[in-house]
C-alpha positions as CSV (number, residue, x, y, z in Angstrom):
1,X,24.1,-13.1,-33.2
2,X,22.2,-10.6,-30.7
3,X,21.3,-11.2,-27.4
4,X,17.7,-12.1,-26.7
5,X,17.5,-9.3,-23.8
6,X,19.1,-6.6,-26.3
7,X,16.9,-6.8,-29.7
8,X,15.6,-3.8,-31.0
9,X,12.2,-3.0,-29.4
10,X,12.4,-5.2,-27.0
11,X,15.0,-3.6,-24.3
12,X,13.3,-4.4,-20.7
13,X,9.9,-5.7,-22.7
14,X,11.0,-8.8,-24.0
15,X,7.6,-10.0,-23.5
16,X,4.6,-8.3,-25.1
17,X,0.7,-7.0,-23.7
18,X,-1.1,-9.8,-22.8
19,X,-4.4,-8.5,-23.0
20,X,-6.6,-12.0,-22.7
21,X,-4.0,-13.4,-20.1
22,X,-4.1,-10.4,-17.8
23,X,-7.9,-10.3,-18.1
24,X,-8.4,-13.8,-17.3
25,X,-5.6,-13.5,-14.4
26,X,-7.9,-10.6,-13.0
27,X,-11.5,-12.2,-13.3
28,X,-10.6,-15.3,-11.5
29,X,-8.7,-13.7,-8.9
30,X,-11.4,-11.4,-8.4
31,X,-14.3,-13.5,-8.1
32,X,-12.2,-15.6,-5.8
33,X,-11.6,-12.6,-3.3
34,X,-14.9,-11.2,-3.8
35,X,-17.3,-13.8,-3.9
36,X,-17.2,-15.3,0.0
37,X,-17.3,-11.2,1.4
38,X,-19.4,-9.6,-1.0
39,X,-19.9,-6.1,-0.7
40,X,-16.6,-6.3,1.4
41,X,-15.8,-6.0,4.7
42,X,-15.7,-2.3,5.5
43,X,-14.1,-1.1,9.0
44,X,-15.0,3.0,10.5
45,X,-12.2,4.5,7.8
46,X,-14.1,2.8,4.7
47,X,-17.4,3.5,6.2
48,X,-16.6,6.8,6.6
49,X,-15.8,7.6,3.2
50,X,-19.0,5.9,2.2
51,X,-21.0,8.1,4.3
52,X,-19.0,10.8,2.6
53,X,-20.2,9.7,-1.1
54,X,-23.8,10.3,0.1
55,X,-23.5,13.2,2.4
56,X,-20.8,15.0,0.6
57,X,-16.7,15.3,1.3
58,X,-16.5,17.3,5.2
59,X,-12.5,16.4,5.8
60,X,-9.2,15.6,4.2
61,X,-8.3,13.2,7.4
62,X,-9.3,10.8,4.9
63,X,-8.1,11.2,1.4
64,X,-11.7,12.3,-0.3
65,X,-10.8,10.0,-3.6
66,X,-11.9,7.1,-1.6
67,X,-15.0,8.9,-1.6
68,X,-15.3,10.0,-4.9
69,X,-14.5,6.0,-5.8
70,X,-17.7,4.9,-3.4
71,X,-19.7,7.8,-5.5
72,X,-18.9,6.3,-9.1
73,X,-19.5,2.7,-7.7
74,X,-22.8,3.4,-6.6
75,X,-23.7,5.7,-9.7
76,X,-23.2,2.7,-11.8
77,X,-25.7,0.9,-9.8
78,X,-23.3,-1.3,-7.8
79,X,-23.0,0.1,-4.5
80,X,-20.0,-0.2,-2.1
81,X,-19.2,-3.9,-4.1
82,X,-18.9,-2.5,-7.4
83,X,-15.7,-0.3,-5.9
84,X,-14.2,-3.7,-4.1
85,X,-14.2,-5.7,-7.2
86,X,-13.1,-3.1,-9.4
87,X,-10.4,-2.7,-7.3
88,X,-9.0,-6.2,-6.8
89,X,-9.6,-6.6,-10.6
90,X,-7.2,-3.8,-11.5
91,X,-4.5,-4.9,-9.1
92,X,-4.6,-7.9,-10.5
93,X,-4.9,-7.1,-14.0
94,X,-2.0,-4.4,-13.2
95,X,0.4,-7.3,-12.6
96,X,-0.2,-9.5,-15.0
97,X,0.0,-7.3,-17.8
98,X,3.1,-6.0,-16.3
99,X,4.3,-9.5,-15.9
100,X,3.3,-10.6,-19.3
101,X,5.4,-7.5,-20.7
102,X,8.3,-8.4,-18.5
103,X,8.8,-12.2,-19.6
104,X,8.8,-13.7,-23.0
105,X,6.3,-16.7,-23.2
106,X,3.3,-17.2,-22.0
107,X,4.3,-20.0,-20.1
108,X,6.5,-18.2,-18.3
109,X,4.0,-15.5,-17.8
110,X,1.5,-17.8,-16.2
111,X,4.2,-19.6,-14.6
112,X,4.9,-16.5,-12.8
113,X,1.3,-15.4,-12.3
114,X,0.7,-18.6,-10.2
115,X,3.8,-17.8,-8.3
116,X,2.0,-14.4,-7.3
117,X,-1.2,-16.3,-6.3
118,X,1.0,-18.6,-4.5
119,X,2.3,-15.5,-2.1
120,X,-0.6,-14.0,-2.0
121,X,-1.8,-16.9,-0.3
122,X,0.7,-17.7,1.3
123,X,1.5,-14.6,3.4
124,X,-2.4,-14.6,4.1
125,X,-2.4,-10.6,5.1
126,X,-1.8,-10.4,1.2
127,X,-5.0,-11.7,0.7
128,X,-6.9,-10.4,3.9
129,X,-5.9,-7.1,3.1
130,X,-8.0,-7.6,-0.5
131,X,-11.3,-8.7,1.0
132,X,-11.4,-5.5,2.9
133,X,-12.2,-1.5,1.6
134,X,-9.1,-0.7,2.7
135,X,-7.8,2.3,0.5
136,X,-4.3,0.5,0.9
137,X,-5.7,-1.4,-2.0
138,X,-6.9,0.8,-4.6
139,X,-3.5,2.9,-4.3
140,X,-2.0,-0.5,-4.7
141,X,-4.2,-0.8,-7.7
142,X,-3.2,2.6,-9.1
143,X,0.5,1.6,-8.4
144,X,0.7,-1.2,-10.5
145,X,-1.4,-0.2,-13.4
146,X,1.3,2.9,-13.9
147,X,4.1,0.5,-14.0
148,X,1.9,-1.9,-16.7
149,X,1.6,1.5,-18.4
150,X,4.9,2.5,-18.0
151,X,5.8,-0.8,-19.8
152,X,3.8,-0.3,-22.2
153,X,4.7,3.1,-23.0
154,X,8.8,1.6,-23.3
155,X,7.5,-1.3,-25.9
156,X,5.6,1.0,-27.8
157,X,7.5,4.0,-27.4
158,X,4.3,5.5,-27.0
159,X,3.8,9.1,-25.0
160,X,0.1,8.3,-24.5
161,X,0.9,5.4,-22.7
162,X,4.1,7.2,-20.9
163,X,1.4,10.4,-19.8
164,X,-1.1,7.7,-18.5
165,X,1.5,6.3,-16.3
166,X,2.1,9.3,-14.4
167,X,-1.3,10.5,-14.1
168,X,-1.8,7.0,-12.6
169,X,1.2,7.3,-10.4
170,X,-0.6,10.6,-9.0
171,X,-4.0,8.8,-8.5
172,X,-2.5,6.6,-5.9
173,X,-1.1,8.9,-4.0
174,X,-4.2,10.7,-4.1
175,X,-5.3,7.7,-1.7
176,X,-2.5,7.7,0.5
177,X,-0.3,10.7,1.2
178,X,2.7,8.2,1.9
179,X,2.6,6.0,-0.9
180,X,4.4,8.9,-2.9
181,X,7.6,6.9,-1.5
182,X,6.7,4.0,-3.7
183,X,7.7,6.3,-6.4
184,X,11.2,7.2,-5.0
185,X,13.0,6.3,-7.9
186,X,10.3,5.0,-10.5
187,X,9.5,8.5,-11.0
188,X,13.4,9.7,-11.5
189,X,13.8,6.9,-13.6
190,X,10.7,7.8,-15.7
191,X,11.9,11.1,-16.5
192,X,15.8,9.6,-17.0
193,X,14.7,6.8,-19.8
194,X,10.9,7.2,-20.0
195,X,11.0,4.2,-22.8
196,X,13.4,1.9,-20.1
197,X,16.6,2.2,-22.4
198,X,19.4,4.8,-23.5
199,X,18.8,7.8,-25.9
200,X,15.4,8.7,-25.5
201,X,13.9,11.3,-27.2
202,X,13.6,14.9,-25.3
203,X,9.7,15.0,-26.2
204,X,8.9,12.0,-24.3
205,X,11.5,13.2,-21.1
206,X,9.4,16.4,-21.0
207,X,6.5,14.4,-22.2
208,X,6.8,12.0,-18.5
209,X,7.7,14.9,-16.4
210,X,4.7,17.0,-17.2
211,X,2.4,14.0,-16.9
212,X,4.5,13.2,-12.9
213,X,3.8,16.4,-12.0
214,X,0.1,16.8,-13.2
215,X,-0.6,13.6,-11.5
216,X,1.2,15.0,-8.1
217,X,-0.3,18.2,-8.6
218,X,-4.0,16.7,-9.2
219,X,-3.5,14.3,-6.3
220,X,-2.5,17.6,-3.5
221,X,-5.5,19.6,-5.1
222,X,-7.9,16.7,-4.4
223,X,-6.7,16.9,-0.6
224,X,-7.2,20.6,-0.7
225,X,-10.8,21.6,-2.9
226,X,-13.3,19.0,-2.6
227,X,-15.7,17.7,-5.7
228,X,-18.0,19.5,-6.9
229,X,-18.0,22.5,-5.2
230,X,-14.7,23.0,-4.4
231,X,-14.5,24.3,-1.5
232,X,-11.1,23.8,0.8
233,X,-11.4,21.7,3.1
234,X,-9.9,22.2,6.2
235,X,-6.6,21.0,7.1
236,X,-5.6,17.3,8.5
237,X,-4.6,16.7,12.6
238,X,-3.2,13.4,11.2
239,X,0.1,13.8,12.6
240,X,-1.0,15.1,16.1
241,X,-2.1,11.3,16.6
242,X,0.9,10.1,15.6
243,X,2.4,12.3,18.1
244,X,0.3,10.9,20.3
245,X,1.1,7.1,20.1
246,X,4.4,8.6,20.7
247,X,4.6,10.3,23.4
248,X,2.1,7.5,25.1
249,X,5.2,5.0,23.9
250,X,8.5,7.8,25.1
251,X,6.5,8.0,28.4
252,X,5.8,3.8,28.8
253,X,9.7,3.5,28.5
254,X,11.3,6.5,29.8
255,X,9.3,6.2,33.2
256,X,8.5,10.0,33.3
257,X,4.7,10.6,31.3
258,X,4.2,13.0,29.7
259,X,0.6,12.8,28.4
260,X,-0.9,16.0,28.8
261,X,-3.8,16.0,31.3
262,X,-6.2,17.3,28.4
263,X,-6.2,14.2,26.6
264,X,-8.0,12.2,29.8
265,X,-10.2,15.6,30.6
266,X,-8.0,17.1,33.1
267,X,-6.9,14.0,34.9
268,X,-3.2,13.0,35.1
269,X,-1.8,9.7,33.9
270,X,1.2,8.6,35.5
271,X,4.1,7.0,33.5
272,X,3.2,3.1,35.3
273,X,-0.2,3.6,34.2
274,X,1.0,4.8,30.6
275,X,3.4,1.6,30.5
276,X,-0.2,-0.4,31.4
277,X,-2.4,1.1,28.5
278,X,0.7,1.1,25.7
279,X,0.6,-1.2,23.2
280,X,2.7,-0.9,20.3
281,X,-0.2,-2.5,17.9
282,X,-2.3,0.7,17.8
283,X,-2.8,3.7,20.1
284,X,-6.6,3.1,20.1
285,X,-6.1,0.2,22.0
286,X,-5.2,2.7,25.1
287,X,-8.4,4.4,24.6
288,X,-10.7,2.0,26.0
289,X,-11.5,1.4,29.4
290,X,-8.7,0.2,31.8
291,X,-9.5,0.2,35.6
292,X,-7.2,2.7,37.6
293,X,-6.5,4.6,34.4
294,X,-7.6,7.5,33.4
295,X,-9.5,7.2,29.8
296,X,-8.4,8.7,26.9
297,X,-10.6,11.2,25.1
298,X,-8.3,12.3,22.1
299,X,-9.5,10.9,18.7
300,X,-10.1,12.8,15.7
301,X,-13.7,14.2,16.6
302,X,-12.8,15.1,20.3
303,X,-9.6,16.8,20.1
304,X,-9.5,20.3,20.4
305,X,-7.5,22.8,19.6
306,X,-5.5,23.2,23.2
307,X,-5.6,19.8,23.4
308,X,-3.3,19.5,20.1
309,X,-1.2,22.2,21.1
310,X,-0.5,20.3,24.4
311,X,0.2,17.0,22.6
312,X,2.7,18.8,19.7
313,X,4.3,20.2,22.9
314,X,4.5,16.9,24.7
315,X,6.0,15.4,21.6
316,X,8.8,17.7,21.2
317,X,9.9,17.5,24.6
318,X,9.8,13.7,24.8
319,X,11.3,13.0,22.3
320,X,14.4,15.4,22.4
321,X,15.2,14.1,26.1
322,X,14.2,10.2,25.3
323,X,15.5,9.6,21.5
324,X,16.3,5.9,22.5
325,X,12.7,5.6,23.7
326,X,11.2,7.1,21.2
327,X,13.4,4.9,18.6
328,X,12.5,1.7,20.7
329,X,8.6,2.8,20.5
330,X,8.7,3.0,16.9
331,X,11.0,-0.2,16.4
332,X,8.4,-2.0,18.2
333,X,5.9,-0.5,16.3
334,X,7.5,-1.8,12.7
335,X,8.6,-5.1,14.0
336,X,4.6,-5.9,14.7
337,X,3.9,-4.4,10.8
338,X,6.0,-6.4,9.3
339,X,5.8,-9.5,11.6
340,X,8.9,-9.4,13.0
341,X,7.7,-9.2,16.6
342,X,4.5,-10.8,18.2
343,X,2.5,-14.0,17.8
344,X,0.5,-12.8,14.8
345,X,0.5,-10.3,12.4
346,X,-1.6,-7.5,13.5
347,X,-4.9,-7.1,11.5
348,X,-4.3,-8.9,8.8
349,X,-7.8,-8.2,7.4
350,X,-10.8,-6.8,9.2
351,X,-14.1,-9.2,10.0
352,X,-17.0,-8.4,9.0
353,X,-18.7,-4.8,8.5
354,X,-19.2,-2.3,11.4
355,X,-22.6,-1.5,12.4
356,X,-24.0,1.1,10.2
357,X,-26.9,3.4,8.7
358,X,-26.6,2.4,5.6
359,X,-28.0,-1.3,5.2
360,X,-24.5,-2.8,4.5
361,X,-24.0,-6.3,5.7
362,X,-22.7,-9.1,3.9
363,X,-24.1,-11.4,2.2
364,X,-22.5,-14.3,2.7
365,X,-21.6,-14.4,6.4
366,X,-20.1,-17.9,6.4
367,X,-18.2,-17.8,3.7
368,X,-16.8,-15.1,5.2
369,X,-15.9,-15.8,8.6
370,X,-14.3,-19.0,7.0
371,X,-12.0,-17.2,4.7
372,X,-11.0,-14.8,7.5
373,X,-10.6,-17.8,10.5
374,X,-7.5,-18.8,7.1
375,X,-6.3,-15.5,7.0
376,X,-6.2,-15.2,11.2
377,X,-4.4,-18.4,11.6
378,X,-2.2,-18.5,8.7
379,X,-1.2,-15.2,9.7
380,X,0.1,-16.1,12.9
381,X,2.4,-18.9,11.3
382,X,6.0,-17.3,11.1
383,X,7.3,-18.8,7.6
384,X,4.2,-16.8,6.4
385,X,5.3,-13.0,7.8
386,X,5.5,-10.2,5.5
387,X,9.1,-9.1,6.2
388,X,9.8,-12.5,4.1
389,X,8.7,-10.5,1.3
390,X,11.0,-7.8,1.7
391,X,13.8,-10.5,2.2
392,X,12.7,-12.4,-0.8
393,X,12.8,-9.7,-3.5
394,X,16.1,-8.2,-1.8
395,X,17.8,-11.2,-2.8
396,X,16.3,-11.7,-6.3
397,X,16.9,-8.2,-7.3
398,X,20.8,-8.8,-5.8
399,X,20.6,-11.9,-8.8
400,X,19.6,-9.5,-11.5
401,X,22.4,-6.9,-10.3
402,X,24.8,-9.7,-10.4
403,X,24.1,-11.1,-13.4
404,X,23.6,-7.9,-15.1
405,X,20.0,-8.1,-16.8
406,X,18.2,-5.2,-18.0
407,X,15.6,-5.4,-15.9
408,X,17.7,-5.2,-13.2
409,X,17.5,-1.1,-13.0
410,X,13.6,-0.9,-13.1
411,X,13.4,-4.0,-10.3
412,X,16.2,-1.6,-8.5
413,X,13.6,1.2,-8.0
414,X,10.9,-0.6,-7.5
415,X,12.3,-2.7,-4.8
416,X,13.5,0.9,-3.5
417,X,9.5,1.7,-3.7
418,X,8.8,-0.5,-1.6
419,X,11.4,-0.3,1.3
420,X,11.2,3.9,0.9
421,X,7.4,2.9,1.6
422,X,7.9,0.8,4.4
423,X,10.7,3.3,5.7
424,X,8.4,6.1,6.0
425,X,5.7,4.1,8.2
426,X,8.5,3.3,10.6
427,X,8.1,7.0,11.7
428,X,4.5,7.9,10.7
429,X,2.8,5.0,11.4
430,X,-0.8,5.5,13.6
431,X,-0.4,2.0,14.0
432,X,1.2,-1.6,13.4
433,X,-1.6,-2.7,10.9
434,X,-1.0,-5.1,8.1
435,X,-2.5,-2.9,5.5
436,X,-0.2,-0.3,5.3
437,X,2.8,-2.1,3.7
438,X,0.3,-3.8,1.4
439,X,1.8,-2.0,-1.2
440,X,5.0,-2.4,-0.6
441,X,4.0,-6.3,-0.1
442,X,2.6,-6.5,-3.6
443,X,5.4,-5.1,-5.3
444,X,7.7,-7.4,-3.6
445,X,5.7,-10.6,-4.6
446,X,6.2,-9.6,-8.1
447,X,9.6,-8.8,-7.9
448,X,10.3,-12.6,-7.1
449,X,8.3,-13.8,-9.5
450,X,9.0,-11.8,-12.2
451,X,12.8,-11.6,-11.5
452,X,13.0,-15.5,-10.9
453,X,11.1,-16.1,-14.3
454,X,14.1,-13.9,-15.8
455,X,16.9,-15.8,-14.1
456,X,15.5,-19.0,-14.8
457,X,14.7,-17.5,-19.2
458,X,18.2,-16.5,-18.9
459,X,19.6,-19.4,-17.5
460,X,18.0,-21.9,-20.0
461,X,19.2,-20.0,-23.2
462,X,22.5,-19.6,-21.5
463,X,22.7,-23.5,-21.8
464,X,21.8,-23.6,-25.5
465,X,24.8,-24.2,-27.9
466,X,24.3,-21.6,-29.9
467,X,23.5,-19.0,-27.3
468,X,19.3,-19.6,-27.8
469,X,19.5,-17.8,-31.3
């Protein structure tokens, strides 16, 4: 007698493509999200990169394939909602055709399925974080259809299936420079055993290691030549406002400021009044008006070229005399992402749509404002916080190490993808919003239900007398 987990063609895949599941799965989870905020709730970033669709790509600040997925949305006639219900559907569809190859019956599968709708739910930012153009969810998106494809690829043993997957793994970082840490050991792994299990063949090795590193390599080039022209585009200030944040936080702390007087047009701002304006939810929360401060004048349009030079400065020297400052700053920072710290998570979804020039309002305002009054006040609930997540698949993934199952080396590096993720925004972070470890928060909901659905599979046939044979 074989084991069940160790059959010929079935390795890691005991289950099978569960086309008709994972569609259904997707079209009722979309309409669900999409329905109450139609076209979705769009904040500056996603209105920008709408603007951009129209007028043409002027930056690399934001990623331009948000841009280029606003373009193909409206080309097929519709507008910014086509783009957010394309991209819930393909999360959505992305897990469950991942789950459905991951477990054997379809029972299970939509056992686990409802346990995903359940989190998602549950830890409301999950689902605030869908209603939203947020490009945290199309990378998401991205994400999850390369692993569906990567499973795929190891049923079949199919190098079409095993290319896709890494040209989809290079689209998502196309939308996020950071979410290349979600592939910190997926992508090793690909190249290792492309098909999930010993021996592979060297074609399809070479075959997922040219298709990584076209997908990498087309994701930088879309950040450098813009479509159609291609013309480079010039380069990012990102991380001079992350510098910023810090050395606003080092100076709060350390009681000695130094914010350069540029940033508040030649006036000086002490370190009490820096410790009045900090907040570790977001640095544009200093920029607004606060009496007997200063204002800021340092976002992305305003800052010039001294000015950047004085902030990289001010960073360096802030945080080589203060490194326990600047380590508290960004502790704070993480503890509010992943609701650790506060009395809510911090923008769990974003209300509404910003005033713009394009006619975009939604349509059904009500609706609306009810699901995001849900996703407000669930979110401040603390049995409902992200970092539950993270804590949740860490111990489920611990259960398939212990018990030794084969998925237990693929949930290994995913659940690595999603802490490397979440690692990284510990020191890059602009900000403490809930979007950024939606990625990471995704691939930890279906973790747990995917690795429970395998303890509980295992356990039952365990029981069996004859071994489930």
């Amino acid at each position: 007698m074989r084991d069940a987990d160790t059959v010929e063609g079935a390795g890691v895949t005991p289950g099978r493509p569960r086309w008709v599941t994972a569609s259904v799965f997707a079209l009722a989870g979309t309409g669900a999200i999409c329905w109450p905020v139609w076209p979705g709730q769009m904040n500056y970033d996603a209105l920008y990169a709408y603007g951009s669709s129209i007028e043409g790509i002027r930056s690399m600040v934001w990623p331009p394939m948000h841009a280029y997925l606003f373009w193909l949305s409206r080309t097929a006639g519709v507008g910014a909602g086509g783009l957010l219900a394309a991209q819930v559907f393909l999360l959505l569809f992305g897990v469950a055709m991942a789950t459905g190859l991951l477990l054997r019956s379809r029972v299970a599968t939509w056992a686990a399925l409802g346990g995903f709708a359940l989190l998602a739910v549950a830890v409301a930012p999950m689902t605030g974080v869908m209603t939203t153009h947020f490009r945290d969810v199309p990378t998401t998106s991205f994400a999850v259809l390369s692993l569906a494809a990567w499973l795929l690829a190891a049923r079949r043993r199919s190098i079409a299936w095993l290319a896709a997957a890494g040209l989809l793994a290079g689209l998502s970082i196309s939308l996020r420079y950071n979410a290349a840490a979600l592939f910190v050991l997926t992508a090793p792994l690909m190249i290792w055993r492309p098909f999930l299990r010993a021996g592979p063949p060297a074609r399809a090795r070479l075959a997922a290691a040219l298709a990584l590193v076209l997908g990498f390599a087309l994701a930088w080039a879309s950040v450098q030549w813009r479509l159609p022209d291609f013309k480079r585009l010039p380069a990012p200030h990102t991380l001079v406002t992350i510098e910023l944040f810090d050395v606003l936080g080092v100076s709060a702390c350390s009681g000695e400021s130094y914010l350069p007087p540029s940033i508040a047009r030649g006036q000086p701002i002490s370190a009490a009044q820096a410790r009045r304006i900090y907040d570790p939810r977001h640095l544009q929360l200093a920029f607004g008006s606060h009496p007997g401060v200063p204002q800021i004048f340092a976002t992305q349009k305003l800052m010039t070229a001294q000015m950047r030079a004085e902030i990289v400065q001010a960073w360096r020297a802030a945080v080589s005399r203060h490194p326990g400052c600047y380590l508290s700053h960004r502790a704070r920072v993480f503890g509010w992402q992943m609701g650790v710290l506060g009395d809510h998570v911090f923008l769990p979804t974003h209300r509404g749509i910003d005033a713009n020039a394009f006619g975009l309002t939604l349509v059904r305002p009500a609706a609306a404002n009810a699901l995001d009054d849900y996703v407000w006040q669930a979110s401040a609930e603390r049995w409902r916080r992200p970092y539950l997540l993270f804590l949740g698949a860490a111990v489920v993934v611990a259960a398939l190490l212990a018990r030794r199952k084969p998925f237990a080396l693929l949930a290994v590096a995913l659940l690595s993808g999603a802490f490397a993720n979440a690692a990284a925004l510990f020191f890059i972070a602009p900000a403490a919003d809930a979007r950024y470890i939606f990625a990471s928060n995704v691939l930890c909901a279906l973790l747990i239900v995917c690795g429970a659905a395998i303890l509980i599979e295992r356990a039952q046939l365990s029981e069996k007398p004859d071994g489930g044979a």
